[in-house]
C-alpha positions in Angstrom: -21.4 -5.9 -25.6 -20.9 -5.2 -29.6 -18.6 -7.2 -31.5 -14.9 -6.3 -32.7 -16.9 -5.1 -36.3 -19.2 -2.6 -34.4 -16.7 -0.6 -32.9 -15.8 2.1 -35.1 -11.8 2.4 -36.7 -10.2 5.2 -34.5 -12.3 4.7 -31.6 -9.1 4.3 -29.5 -7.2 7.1 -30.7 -10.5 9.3 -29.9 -10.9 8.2 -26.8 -7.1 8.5 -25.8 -7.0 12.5 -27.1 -10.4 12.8 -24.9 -8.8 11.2 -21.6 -5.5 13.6 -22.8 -7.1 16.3 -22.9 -9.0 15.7 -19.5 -5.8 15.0 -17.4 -4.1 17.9 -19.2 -7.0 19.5 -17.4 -6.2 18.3 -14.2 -3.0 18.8 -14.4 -3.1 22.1 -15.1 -5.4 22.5 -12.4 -2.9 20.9 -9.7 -0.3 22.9 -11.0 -2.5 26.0 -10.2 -2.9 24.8 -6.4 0.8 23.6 -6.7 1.7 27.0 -7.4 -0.8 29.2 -5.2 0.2 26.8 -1.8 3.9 27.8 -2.6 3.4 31.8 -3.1 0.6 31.7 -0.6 0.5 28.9 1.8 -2.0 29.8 3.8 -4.6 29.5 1.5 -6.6 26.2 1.4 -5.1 25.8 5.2 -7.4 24.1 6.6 -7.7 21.3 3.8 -4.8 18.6 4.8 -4.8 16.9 1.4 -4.4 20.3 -0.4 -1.1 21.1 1.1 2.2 21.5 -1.4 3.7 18.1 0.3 0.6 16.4 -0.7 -0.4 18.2 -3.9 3.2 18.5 -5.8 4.0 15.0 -6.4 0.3 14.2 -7.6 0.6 17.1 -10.3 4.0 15.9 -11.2 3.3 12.2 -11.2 -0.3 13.3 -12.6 1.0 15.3 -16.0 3.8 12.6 -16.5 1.6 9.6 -16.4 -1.3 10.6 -17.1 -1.0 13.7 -20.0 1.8 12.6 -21.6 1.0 8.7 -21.9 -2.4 9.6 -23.1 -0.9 12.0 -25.9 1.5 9.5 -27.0 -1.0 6.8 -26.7 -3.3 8.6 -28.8 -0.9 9.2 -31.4 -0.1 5.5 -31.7 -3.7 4.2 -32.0 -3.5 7.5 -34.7 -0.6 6.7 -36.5 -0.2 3.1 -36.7 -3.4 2.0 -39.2 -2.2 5.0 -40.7 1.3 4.4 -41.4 0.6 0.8 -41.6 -2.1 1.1 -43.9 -4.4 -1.2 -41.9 -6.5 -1.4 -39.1 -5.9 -2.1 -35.3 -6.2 -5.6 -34.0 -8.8 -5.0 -31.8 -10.3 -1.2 -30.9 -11.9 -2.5 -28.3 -8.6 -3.9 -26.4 -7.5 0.1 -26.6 -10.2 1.2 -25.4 -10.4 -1.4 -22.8 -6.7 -0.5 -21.8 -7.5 2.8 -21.7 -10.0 3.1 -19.1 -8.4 0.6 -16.9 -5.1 3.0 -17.0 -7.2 6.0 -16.2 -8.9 3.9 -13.6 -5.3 3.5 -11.9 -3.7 6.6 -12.4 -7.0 7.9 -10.6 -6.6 5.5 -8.0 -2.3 6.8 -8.0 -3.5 10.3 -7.6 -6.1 9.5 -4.5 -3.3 7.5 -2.9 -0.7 9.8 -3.5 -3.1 12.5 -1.9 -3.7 10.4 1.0 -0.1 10.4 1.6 0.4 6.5 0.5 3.6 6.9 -1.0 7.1 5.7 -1.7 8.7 8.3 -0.9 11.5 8.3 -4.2 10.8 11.3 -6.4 9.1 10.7 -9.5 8.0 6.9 -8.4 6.0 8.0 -5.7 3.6 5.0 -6.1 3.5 2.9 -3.5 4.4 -0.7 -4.8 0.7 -2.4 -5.6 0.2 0.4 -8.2 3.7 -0.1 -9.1 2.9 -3.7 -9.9 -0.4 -2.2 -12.0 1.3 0.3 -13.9 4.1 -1.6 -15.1 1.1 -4.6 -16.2 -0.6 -1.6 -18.2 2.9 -0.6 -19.9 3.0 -3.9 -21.2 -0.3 -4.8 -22.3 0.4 -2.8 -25.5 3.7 -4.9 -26.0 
């Protein structure tokens, strides 16, 4: 694995916009199904994970935590060496903590699909990924 050096200044904020950009992507997409099942609901019928109940609060739950926390994290690995007027302290622990959050919003969406859920509105997650999001939240801290 390269040292802290190798890694290029703004690696983190690339690869945030890039996973962004992606889960805006797939959010949009869900929002498409979300919004096709509800004027037409028999499409897709014989798919159980594609109905609404299933599909609606992993596009919610999917642009909220996954879009938008890449867009803002993005524009903090942007702004801060530039505002600051120096350099991260390590690229390579934003990049790190990237990828482990898109691991476990992936792994909250496949749950959430497979009908592993809370049941609360807008904290679907059932409590283990609870546990893992709030960990990621903070790692940043």
């Amino acid at each position: 694995m390269a040292s802290n050096k190798e890694i290029p200044n703004g690696t983190a904020a690339k690869t945030a916009i890039i996973s962004s950009v992606f889960w805006l992507a797939m959010g949009t997409t869900l929002g498409f199904v979300t919004s096709l099942k509800l004027s037409y609901p028999d499409v897709l019928s014989g798919t159980p994970y594609l109905n609404f109940g299933h599909i609606r609060p992993v596009h919610v739950l999917t642009v909220i935590y996954a879009w938008i926390s890449m867009a803002f994290a993005a524009a903090m690995y942007y702004m801060t060496p530039v505002l600051c007027g120096t350099k991260l302290w390590s690229e390579r622990l934003g990049v790190m903590n990237i990828w482990l959050w898109n691991l476990g919003i992936m792994v909250a969406d496949v749950s959430l699909d497979l009908g592993m859920s809370s049941g609360r509105e807008y904290s679907d997650f059932a409590w283990p990924i609870d546990i893992y999001v709030i960990a990621f939240i903070l790692v940043p801290l």
